[in-house]
C-alpha positions as CSV (number, residue, x, y, z in Angstrom):
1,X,-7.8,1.9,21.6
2,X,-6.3,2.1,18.0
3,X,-7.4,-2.2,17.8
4,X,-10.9,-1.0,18.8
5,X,-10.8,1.9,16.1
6,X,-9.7,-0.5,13.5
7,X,-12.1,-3.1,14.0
8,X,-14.7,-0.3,13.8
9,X,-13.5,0.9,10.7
10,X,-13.5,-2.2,8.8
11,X,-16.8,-3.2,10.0
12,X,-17.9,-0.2,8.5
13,X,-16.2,-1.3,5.2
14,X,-17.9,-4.7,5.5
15,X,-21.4,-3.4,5.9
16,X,-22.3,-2.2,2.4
17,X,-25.2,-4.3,2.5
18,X,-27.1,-3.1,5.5
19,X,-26.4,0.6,4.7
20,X,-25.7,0.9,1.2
21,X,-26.2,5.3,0.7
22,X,-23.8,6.0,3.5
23,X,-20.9,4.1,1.7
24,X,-21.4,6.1,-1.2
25,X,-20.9,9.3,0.9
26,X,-17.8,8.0,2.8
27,X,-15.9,6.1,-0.4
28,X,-14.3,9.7,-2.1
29,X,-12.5,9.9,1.4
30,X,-11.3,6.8,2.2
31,X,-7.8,6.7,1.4
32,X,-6.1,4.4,-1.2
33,X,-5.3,0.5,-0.8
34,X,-2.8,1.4,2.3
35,X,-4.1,0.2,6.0
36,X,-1.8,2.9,7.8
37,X,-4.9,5.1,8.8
38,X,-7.0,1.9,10.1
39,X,-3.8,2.1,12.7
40,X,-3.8,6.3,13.7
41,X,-0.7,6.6,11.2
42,X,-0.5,9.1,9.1
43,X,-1.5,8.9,5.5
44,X,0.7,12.1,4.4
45,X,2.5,10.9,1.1
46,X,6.5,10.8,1.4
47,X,8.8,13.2,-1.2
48,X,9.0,12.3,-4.9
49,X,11.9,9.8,-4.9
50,X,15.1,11.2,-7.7
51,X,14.1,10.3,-11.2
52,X,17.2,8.2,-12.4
53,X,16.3,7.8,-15.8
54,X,14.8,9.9,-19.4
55,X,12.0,8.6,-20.4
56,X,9.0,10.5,-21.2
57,X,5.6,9.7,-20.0
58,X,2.6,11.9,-22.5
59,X,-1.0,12.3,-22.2
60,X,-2.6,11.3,-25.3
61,X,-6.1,12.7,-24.5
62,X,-7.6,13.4,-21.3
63,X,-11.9,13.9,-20.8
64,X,-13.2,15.3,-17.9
65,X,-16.5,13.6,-16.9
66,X,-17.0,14.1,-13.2
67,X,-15.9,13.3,-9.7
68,X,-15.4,9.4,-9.4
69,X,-14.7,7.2,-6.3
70,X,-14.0,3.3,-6.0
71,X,-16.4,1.2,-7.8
72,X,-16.6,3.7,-11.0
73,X,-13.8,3.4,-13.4
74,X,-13.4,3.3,-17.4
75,X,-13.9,0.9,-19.6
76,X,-11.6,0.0,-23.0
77,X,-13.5,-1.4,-25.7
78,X,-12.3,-2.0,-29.1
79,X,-13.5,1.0,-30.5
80,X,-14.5,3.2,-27.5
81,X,-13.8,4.0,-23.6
82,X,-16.6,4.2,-21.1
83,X,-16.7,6.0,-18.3
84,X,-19.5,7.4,-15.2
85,X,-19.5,9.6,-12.7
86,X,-20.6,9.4,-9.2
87,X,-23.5,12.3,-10.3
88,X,-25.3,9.7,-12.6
89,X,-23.3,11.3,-16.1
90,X,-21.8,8.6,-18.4
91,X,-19.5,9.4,-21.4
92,X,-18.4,7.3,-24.6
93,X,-15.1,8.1,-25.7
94,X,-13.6,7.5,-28.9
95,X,-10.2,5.5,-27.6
96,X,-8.2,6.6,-30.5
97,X,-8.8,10.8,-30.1
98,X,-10.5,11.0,-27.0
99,X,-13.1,12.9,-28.8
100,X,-16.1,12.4,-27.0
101,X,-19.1,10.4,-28.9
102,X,-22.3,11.3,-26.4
103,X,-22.7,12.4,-23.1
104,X,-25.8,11.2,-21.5
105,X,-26.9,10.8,-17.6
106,X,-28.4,7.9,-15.9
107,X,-31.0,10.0,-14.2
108,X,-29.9,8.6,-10.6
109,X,-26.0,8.7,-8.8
110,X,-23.9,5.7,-9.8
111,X,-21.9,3.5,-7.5
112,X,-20.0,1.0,-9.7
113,X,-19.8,0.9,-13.5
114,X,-19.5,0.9,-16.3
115,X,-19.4,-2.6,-17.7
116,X,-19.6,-2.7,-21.6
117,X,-18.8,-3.9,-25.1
118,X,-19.4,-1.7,-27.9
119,X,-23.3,-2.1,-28.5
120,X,-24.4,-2.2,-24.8
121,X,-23.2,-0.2,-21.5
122,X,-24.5,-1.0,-17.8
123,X,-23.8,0.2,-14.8
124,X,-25.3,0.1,-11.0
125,X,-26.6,2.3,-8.5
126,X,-25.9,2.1,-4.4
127,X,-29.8,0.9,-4.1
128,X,-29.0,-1.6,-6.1
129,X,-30.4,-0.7,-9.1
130,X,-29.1,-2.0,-12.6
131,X,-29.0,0.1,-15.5
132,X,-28.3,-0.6,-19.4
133,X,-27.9,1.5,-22.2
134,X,-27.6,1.0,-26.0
135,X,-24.6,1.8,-28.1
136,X,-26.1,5.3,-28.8
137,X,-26.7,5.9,-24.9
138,X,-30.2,5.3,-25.0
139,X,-31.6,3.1,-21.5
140,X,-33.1,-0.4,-22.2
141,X,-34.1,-1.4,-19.4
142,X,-33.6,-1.7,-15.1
143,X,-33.4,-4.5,-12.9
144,X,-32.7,-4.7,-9.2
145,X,-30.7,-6.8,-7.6
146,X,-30.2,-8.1,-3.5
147,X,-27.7,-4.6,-2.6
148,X,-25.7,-2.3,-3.7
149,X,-23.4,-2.5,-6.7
150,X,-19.8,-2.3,-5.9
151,X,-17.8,-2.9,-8.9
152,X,-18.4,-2.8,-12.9
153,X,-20.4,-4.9,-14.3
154,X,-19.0,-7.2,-16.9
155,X,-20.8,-7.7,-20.5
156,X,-20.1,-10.7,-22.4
157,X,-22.4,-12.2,-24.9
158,X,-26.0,-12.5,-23.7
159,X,-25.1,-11.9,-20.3
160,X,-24.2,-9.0,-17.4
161,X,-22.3,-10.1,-14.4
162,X,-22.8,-7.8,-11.6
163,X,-21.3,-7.8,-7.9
164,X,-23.4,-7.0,-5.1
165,X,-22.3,-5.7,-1.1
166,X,-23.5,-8.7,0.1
167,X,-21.4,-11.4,-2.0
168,X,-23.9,-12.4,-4.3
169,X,-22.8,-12.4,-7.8
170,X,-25.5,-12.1,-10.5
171,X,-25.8,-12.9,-14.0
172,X,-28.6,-10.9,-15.7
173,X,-29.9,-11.5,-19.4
174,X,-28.6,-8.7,-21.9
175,X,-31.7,-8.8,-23.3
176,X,-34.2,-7.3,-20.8
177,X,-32.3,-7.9,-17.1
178,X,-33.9,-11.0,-15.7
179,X,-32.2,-12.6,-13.7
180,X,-30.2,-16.1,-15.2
181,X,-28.3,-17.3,-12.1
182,X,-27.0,-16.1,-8.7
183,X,-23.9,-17.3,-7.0
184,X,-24.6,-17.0,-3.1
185,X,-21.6,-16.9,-0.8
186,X,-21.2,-16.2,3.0
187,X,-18.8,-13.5,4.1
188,X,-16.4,-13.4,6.9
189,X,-17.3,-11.2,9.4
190,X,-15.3,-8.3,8.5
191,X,-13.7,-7.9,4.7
192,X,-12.1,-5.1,2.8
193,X,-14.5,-3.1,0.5
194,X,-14.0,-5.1,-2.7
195,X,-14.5,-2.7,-5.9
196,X,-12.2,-4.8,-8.5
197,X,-14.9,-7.2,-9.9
198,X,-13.7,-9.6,-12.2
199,X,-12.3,-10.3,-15.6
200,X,-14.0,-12.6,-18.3
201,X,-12.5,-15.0,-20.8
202,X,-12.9,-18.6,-22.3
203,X,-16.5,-18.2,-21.6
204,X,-16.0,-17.8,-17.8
205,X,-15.9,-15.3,-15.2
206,X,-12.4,-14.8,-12.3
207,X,-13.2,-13.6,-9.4
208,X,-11.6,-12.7,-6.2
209,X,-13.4,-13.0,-3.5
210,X,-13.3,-12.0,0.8
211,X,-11.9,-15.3,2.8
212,X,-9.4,-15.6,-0.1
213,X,-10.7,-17.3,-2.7
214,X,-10.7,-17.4,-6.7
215,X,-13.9,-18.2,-8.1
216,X,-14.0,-19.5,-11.7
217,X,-18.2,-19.2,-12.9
218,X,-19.7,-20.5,-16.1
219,X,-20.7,-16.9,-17.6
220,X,-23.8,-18.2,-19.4
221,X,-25.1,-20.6,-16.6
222,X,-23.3,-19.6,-13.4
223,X,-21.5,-23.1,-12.5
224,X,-18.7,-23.4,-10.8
225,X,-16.0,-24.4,-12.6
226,X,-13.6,-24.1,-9.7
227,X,-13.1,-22.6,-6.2
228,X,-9.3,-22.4,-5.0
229,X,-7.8,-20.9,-2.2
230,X,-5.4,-18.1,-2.9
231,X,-4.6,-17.6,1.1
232,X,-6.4,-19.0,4.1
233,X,-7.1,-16.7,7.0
234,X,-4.9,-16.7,9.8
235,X,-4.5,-15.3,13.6
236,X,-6.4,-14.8,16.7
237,X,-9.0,-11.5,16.1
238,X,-10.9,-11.6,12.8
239,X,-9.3,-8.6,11.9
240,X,-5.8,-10.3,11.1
241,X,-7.9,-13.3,9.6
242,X,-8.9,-10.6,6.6
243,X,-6.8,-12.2,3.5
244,X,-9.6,-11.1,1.0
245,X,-8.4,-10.4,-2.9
246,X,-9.6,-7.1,-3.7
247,X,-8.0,-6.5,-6.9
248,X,-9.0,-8.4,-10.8
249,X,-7.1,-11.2,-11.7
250,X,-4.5,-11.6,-14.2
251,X,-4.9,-14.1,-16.8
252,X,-3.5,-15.1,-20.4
253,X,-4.3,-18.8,-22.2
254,X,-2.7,-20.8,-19.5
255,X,-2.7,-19.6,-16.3
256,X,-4.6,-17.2,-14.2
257,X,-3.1,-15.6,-10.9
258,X,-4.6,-13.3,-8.1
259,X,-3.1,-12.0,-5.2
260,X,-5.0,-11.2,-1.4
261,X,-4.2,-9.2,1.1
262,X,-2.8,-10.6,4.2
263,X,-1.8,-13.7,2.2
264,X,0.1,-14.4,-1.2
265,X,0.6,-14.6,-4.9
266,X,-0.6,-17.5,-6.3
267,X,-1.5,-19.0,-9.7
268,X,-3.3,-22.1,-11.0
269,X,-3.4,-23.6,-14.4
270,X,-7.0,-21.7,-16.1
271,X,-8.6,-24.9,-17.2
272,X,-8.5,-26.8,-13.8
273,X,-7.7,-24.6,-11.0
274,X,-4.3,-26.8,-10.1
275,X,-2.5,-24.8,-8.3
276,X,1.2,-23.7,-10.5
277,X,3.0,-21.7,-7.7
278,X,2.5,-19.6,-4.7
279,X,4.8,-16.5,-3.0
280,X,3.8,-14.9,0.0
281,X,3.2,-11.7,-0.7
282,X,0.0,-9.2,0.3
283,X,-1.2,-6.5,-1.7
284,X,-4.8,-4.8,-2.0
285,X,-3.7,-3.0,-5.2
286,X,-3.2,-5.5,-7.5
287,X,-0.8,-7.1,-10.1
288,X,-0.6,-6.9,-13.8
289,X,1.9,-9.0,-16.1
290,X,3.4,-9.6,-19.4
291,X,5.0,-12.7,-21.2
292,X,7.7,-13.2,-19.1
293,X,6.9,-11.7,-15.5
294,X,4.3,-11.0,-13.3
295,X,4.6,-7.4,-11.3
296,X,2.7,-6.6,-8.1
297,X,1.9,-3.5,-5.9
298,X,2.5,-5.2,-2.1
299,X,0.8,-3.8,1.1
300,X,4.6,-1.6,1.6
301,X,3.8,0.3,-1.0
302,X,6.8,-1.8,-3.3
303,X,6.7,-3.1,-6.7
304,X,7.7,-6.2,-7.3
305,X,8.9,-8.7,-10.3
306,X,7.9,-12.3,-10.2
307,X,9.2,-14.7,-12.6
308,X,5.8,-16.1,-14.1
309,X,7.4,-19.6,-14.5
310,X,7.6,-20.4,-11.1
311,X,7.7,-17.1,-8.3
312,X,10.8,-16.6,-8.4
313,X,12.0,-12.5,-7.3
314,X,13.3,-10.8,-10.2
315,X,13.6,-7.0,-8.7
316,X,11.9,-5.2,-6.2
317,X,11.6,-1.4,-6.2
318,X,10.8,0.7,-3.1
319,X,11.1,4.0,-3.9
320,X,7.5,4.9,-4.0
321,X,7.0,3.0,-0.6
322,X,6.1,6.8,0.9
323,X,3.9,7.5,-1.9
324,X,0.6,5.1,-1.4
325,X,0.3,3.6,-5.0
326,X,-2.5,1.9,-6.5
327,X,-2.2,-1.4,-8.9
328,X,1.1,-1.5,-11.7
329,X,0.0,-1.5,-15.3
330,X,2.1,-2.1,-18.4
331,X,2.9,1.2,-20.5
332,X,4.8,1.6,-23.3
333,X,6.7,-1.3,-24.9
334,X,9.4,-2.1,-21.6
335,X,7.6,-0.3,-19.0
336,X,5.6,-0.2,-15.6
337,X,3.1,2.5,-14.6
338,X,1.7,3.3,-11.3
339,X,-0.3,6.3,-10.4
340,X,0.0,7.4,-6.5
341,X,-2.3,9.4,-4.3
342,X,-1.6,12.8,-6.3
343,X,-2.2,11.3,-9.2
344,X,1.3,11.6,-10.5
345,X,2.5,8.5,-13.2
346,X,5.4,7.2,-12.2
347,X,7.2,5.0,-14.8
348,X,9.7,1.5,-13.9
349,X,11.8,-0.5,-16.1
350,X,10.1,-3.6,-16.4
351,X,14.1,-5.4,-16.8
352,X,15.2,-4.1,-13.3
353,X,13.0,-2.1,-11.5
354,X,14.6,1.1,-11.8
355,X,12.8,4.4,-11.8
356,X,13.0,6.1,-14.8
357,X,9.9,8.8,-15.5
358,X,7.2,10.5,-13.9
359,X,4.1,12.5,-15.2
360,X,2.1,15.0,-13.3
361,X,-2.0,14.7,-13.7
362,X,-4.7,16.4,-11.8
363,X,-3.6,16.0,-8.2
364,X,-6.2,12.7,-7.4
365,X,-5.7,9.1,-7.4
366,X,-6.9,6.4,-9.9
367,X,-10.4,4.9,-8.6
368,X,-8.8,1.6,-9.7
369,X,-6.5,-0.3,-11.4
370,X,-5.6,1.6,-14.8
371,X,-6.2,-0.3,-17.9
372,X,-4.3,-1.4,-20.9
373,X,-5.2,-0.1,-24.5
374,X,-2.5,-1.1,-26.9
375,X,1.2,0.1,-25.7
376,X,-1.0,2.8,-23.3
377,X,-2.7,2.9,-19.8
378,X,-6.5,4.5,-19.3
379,X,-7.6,5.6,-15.7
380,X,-10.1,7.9,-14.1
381,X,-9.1,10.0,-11.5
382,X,-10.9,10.6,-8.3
383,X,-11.4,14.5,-9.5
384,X,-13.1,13.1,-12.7
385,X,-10.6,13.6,-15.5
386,X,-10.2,9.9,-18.2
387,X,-6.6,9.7,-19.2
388,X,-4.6,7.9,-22.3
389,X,-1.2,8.2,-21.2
390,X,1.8,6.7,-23.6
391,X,5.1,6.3,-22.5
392,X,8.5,6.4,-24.7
């Protein structure tokens, strides 16, 4: 009975495209990256593990801009963080104070955004609908694309990529929303809800995809640089053949690596998709990394250090296992920071693992991955409230 449940369940997750507005309903209840209540366990976080360590964890600013699920999270600009809510408001934010520069609304509710730069802002709706706005908030102009939007949009240059429930992957002129290219895939049968979208750089677009792969898309044209496996789906049922990557990549001027769950780490060299090094090791969450390691949330709930050379463990940390954590981010100038289902910060030593802080915020998870701005991280919580949280 609990197979027949799951398979349900993640059908559900898989059919965004055919019924886009319930998703939206059902997404602020679905619990974080942890597949424990697909199997009738319970989702119940664990105690707050011993803090063994001083350092201090502050918020910087914090702006409350309204309730938030998966698919709607900020974005850091040079000057400016973006954010939406589910209700259709959308907020600049100065990144420095936290003072807020405008607060305007989209006129409709708001599955997935925002994607910006600092002159132009667009975000999606669960019909979807795509929706751009000037620097000063102002709309400029709609398009509509083959489903719903599931995760930001990204801006860069003439162009705004946007991810659809269906697997298509769009690239929309800046300039008035036609469309410039699509990139078609087929799905498996059933995938993980994926709300990560991608990351730009070099004039290309990463992104994870469902079946396992790393896509690597001329932003301007929409050709495929490469397509590399980061797992292959394995097993009998096609629910333990899932090995989708759900979470952003991570990338600097050499290499870029993505992780799936049900299958591994891996990373290939950024110019030709040859594959560096693999680790087998699943995670829905994501990774983040830094000049020397690479650190990953895994589907136990650890946190693990991975020499970026070649895979290699460096420390693992369990401690939080009971506490269902999203995606690590780097805080500070030595640290980790992940933020767990009651929204509490917890901070790691990025040397050893050890646990050395927590912070206390509004009693909601992240709605992703939190971001990097300078030595900080930037997240939205699930109750609405942006936060710039430093760590010392």
């Amino acid at each position: 009975m609990r197979a027949i449940v799951a398979i349900a369940l993640v059908a559900v997750l898989a059919g965004c495209a055919s019924q886009p507005s319930s998703l939206s309903e059902l997404l602020p209840r679905i619990p974080p990256p942890n597949f424990d209540w697909l199997l009738g366990k319970s989702n119940k976080p664990g105690p707050l593990p011993q803090v063994n360590g001083t350092r201090t964890a502050a918020i910087e600013w914090q702006v409350s801009v309204g309730k938030a699920f998966a698919g709607l999270a900020p974005e850091v600009t040079v000057g400016s963080v973006y954010a939406a809510a589910g209700d259709g408001t959308l907020v600049r934010i100065d990144a420095a104070s936290g003072a807020v520069q405008w607060r305007t609304s989209a006129g409709r509710r708001l599955s997935a955004g925002p994607g910006a730069d600092d002159q132009r802002i667009v975000v999606g709706t669960d019909k979807g609908d795509v929706l751009a706005f000037d620097a000063s908030g102002k709309a400029t102009w709609t398009a509509h694309v083959s489903s719903e939007i599931v995760a930001p949009p990204l801006v860069s240059g003439a162009v705004a990529v946007v991810f659809a429930g269906d697997g298509r992957i769009y690239g929309l002129a800046m300039s008035d929303g036609h469309t410039v290219w699509v990139n078609q895939r087929t799905n498996p049968p059933l995938t993980v809800r994926n709300s990560a979208g991608g990351v730009t750089a070099r004039g290309g677009v990463f992104i994870g995809t469902a079946g396992g792969r790393l896509l690597a898309l001329d932003v301007e044209t929409g050709t495929v640089g490469y397509d590399v496996a980061v797992a292959t789906p394995k097993g009998a049922t096609e629910l333990e053949r899932i090995a989708d990557v759900t979470s952003q990549p991570f990338l600097d001027d050499r290499s870029v690596c993505a992780v799936a769950y049900q299958g591994r780490v891996a990373c290939f060299d950024i110019v030709r998709g040859n594959l560096l090094w693999t680790r087998d090791i699943s995670s829905l969450a994501g990774l983040t990394g830094d000049e020397r390691n690479l650190y990953v949330t895994d589907d136990k709930g650890a946190v693990q250090a991975l020499d970026r050379a070649n895979g290699a463990s460096v420390w693992k940390q369990e401690a939080l296992a009971a506490r269902h954590i999203g995606g690590p981010q780097l805080v500070g100038s030595d640290l980790i920071g992940v933020v767990d289902v009651e929204g509490y910060l917890h901070l790691l030593s990025r040397s050893d693992g050890s646990y050395v802080g927590r912070l206390a915020t509004d009693g909601s998870p992240a709605t992703a991955q939190p971001q990097r701005r300078g030595t900080s991280m930037v997240w939205q919580s699930t109750n609405g409230t942006v936060y710039a949280v430093g760590a010392r």
